[in-house]
TORLUM-150025 format. One record per residue (C-alpha): residue number from 1; residue in three letters; chain; x, y, z. Coordinates in steps of 0.2 Angstrom, whole numbers. Last residue first. Example, Ala and Ser with C-alpha at 12.3 -4.5 7.8 and 13.67 -1.06 7.14 Angstrom:
! TORLUM-150025
(2, SER, A, (68, -5, 36)),
(1, ALA, A, (62, -22, 39)),
***
This chain:
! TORLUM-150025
(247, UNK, A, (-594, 232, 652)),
(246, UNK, A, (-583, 248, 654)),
(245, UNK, A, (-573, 245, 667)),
(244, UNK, A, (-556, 247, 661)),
(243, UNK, A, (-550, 230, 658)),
(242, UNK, A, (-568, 225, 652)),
(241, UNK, A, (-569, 239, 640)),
(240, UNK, A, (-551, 235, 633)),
(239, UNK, A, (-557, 217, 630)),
(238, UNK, A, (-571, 222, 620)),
(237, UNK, A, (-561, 235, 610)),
(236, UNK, A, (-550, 221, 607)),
(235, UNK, A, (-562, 210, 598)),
(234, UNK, A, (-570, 195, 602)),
(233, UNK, A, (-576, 178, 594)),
(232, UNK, A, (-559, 173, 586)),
(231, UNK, A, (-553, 176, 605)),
(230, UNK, A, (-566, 166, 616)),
(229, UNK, A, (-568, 178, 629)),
(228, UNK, A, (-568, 177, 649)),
(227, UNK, A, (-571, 190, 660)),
(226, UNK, A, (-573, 199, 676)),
(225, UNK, A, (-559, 190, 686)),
(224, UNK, A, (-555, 200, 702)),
(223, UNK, A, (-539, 206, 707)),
(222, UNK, A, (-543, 225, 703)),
(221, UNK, A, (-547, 219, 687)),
(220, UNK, A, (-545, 203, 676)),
(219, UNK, A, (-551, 197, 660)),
(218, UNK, A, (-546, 179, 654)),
(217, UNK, A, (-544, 176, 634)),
(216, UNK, A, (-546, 161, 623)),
(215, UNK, A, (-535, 155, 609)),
(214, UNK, A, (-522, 164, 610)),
(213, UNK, A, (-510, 167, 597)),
(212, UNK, A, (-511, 183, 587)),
(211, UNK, A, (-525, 189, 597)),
(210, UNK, A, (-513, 194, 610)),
(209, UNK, A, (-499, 198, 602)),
(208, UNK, A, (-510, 214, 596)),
(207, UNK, A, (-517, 215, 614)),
(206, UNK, A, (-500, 221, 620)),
(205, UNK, A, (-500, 223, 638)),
(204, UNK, A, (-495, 203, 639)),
(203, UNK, A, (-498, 188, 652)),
(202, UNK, A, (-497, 171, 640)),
(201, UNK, A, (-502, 156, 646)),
(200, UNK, A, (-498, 142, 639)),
(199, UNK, A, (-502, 123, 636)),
(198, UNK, A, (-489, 111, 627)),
(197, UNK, A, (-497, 102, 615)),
(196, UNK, A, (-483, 100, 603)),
(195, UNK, A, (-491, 114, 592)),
(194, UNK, A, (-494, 122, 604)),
(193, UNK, A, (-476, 123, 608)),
(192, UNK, A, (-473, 129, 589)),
(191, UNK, A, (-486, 143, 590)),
(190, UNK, A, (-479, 150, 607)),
(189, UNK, A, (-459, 150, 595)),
(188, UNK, A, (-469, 160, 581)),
(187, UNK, A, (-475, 174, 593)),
(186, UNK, A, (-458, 174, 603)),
(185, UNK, A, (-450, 174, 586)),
(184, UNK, A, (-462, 190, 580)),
(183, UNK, A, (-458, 201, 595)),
(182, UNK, A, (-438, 197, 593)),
(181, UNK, A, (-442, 204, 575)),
(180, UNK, A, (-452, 219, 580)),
(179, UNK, A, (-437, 222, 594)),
(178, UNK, A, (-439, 213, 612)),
(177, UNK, A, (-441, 220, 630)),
(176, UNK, A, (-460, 219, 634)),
(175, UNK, A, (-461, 202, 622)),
(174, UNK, A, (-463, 191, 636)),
(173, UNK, A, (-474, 200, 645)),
(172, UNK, A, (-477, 186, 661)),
(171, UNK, A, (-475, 168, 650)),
(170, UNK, A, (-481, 153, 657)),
(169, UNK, A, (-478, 137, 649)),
(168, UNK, A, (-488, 119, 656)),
(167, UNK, A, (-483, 104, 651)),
(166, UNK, A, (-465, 107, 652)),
(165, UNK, A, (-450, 97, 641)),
(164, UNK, A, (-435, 101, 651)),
(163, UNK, A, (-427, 112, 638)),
(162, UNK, A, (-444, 122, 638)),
(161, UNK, A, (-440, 136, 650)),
(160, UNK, A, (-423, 138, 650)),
(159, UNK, A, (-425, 139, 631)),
(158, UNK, A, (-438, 154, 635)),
(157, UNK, A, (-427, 161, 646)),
(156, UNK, A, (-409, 160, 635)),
(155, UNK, A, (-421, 167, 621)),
(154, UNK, A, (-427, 182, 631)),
(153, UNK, A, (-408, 186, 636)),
(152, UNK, A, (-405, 188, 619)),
(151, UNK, A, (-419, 198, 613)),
(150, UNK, A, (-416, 211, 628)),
(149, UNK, A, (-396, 209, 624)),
(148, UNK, A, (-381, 199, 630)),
(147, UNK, A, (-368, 209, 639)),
(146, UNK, A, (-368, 196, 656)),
(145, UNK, A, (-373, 180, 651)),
(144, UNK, A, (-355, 175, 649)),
(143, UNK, A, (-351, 166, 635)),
(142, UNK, A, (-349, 145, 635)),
(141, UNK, A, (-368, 145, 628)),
(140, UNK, A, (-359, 150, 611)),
(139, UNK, A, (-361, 161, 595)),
(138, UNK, A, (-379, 168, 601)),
(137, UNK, A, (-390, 174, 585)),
(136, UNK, A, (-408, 167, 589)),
(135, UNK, A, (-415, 154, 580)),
(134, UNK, A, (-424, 148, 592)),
(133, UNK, A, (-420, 129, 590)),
(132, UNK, A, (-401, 134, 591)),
(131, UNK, A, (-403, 140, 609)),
(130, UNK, A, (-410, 122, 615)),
(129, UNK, A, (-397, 110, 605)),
(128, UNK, A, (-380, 125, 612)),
(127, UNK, A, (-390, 121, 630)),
(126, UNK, A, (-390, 103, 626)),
(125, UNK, A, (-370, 104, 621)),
(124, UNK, A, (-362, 117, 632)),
(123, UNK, A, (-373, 108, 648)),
(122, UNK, A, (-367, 92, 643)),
(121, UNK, A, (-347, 97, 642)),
(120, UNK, A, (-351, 106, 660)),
(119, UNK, A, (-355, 88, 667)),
(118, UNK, A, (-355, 95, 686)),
(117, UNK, A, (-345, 86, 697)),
(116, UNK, A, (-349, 72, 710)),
(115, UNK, A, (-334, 63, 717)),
(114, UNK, A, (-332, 45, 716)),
(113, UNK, A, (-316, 48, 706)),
(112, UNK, A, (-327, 56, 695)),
(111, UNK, A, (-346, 53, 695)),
(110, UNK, A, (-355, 65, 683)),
(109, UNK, A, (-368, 79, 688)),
(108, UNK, A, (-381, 88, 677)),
(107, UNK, A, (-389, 105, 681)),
(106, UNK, A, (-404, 107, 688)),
(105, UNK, A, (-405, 126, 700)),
(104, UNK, A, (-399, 134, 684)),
(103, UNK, A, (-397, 124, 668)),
(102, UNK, A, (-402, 137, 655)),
(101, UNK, A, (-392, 150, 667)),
(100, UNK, A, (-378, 139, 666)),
(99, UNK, A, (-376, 136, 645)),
(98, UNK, A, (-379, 156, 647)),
(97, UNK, A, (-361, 156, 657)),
(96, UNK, A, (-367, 164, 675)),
(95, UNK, A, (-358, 181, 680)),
(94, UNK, A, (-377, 188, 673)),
(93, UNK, A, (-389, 178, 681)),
(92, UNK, A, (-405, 179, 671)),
(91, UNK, A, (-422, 181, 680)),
(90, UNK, A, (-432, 185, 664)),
(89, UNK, A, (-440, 201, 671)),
(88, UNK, A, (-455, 197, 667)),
(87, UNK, A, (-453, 178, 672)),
(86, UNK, A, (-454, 164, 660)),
(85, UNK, A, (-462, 150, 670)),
(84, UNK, A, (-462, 133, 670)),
(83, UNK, A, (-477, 120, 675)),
(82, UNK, A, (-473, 101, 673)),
(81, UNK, A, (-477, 94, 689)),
(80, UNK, A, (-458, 93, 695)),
(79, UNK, A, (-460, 113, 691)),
(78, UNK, A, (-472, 117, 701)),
(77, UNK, A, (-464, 108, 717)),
(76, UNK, A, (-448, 116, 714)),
(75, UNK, A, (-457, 134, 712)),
(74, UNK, A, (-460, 130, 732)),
(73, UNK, A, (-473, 123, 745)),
(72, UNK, A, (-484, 122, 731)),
(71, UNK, A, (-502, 112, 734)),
(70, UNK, A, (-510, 101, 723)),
(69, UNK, A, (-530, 94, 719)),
(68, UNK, A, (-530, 80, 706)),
(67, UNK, A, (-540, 83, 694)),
(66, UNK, A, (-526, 85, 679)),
(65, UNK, A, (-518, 96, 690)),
(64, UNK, A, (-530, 106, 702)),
(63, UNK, A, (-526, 122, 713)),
(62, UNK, A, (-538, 126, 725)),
(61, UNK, A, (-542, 143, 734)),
(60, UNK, A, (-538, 155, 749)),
(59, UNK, A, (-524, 163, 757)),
(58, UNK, A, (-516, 157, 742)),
(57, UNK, A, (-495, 150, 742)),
(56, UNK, A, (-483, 164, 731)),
(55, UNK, A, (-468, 158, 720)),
(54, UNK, A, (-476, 140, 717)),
(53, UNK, A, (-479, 144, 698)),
(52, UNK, A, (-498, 145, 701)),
(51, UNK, A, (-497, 157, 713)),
(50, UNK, A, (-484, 167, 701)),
(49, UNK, A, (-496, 164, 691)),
(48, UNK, A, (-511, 174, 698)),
(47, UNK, A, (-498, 186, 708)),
(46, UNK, A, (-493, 191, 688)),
(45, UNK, A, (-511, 194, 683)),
(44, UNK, A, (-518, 202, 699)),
(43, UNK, A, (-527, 218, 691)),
(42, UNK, A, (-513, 229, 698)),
(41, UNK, A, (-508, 236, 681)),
(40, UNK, A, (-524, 235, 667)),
(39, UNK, A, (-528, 216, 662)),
(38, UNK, A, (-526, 200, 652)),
(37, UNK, A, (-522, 184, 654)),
(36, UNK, A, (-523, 174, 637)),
(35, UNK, A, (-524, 156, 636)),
(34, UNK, A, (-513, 145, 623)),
(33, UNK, A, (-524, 128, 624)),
(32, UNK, A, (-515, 112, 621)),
(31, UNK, A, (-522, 104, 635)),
(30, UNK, A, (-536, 115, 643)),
(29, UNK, A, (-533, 129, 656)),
(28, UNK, A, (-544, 134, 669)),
(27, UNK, A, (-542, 150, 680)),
(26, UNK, A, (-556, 156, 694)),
(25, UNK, A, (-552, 170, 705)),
(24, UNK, A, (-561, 174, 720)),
(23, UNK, A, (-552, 190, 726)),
(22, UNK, A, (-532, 192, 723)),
(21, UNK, A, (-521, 207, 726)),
(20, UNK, A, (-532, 212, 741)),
(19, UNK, A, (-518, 225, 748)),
(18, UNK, A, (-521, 228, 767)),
(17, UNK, A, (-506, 216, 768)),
(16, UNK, A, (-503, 208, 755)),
(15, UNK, A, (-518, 200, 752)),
(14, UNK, A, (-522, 183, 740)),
(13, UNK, A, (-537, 174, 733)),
(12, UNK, A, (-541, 159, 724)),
(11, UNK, A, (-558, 152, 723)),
(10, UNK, A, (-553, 140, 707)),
(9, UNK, A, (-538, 135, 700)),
(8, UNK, A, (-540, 122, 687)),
(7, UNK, A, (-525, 116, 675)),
(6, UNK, A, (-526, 103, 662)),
(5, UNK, A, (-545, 104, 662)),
(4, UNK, A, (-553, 88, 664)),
(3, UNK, A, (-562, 84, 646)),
(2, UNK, A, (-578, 87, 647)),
(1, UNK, A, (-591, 71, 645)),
***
């Protein structure tokens, strides 16, 4: 029997406006899986996720957990199932410590006096534990976040991301603002949650990072899904074709 994919959506479709972002898609992801999303500007892949990260609701379509069938008022209902997303434009909040923007929207509280204040001393010390396991070159999380570089502000995302121990990591160009070194960390780092079977799926322009780490691609354009490719088994001149039409 087939093992019940970790996420299934299936039949999902989305309009803005006159705009058919979305038609019909179909997505699964298995457990421990790092699946590519690939495609050419306006193909869907960031409404896709952001659908699936509770930022946008379907006009039409399921989404499954484990077999169970879901629906996302909000990206707080998404993430209370395990699914956390990397966004393209890292969402950082820049007159915010980086210990805080880790933290953001679920930051810890203590009792004093009977009065609930955050427990900044915890933030300090699990974000300083999240940022350190990314070997990336941040002196404190006590610093402001504003100032901090491409690769920098990449690493406070992807330890926002995982620091509450997801199921499900979805990262929209992850490397589009980082250096060849940054590049290969964000490679190493998508290895290392695979390798604690946590699922991903990584949207990126650059087909190189692609087959690095994926192990199975998804094809879309103009909004529709017109393939799906076992990456050891493909090539990207394959998946160009498919992303430009030419299959």
């Amino acid at each position: 029997m087939a093992e019940i994919p970790l996420v299934e959506m299936r039949g999902i479709s989305k309009s803005f406006g006159a705009i058919k972002a979305l038609q019909r898609v179909d997505l699964e992801l298995n457990h421990g899986e790092v699946l590519g999303l690939v495609g050419d500007n306006a193909a869907g892949k960031s409404t896709l996720v952001k659908i699936l990260s509770g930022v946008y609701a379907p006009d039409q379509g399921e989404i499954f957990i484990q077999g169970q069938r879901v629906e996302f008022a909000s990206p707080a209902d998404s993430r209370s199932l395990g699914i956390e997303m990397i966004y393209q434009d890292l969402a950082i909040v820049p007159n915010l410590s980086i210990a805080g923007n880790i933290f953001l929207g679920r930051e810890p509280v203590k009792s004093f006096l009977g009065i609930k204040i955050l427990d900044k001393r915890k933030m300090i010390e699990q974000s300083r534990q999240a940022i350190e396991r990314l070997d990336v070159d941040i002196r404190s999380t006590k610093l402001s976040s504003a100032g901090l570089s491409g690769g920098q502000q990449q690493a406070v995302a992807v330890g926002r991301a995982i620091f509450f121990n997801p199921r499900v990591v979805i990262m929209d160009e992850p490397t589009a603002a980082l250096s060849v070194k940054g590049i290969k960390k964000v490679l190493e780092l998508v290895r290392e949650l695979k390798e604690r079977d946590i699922s991903i799926i990584l949207i990126s322009h650059r087909l190189p990072n692609v087959f690095a780490v994926t192990d199975r691609i998804i094809i879309l354009r103009t909004g529709k899904r017109v393939g799906e490719r076992i990456t050891k088994d493909t090539t990207p001149q394959e998946i160009i074709d498919l992303m430009v039409g030419m299959d």
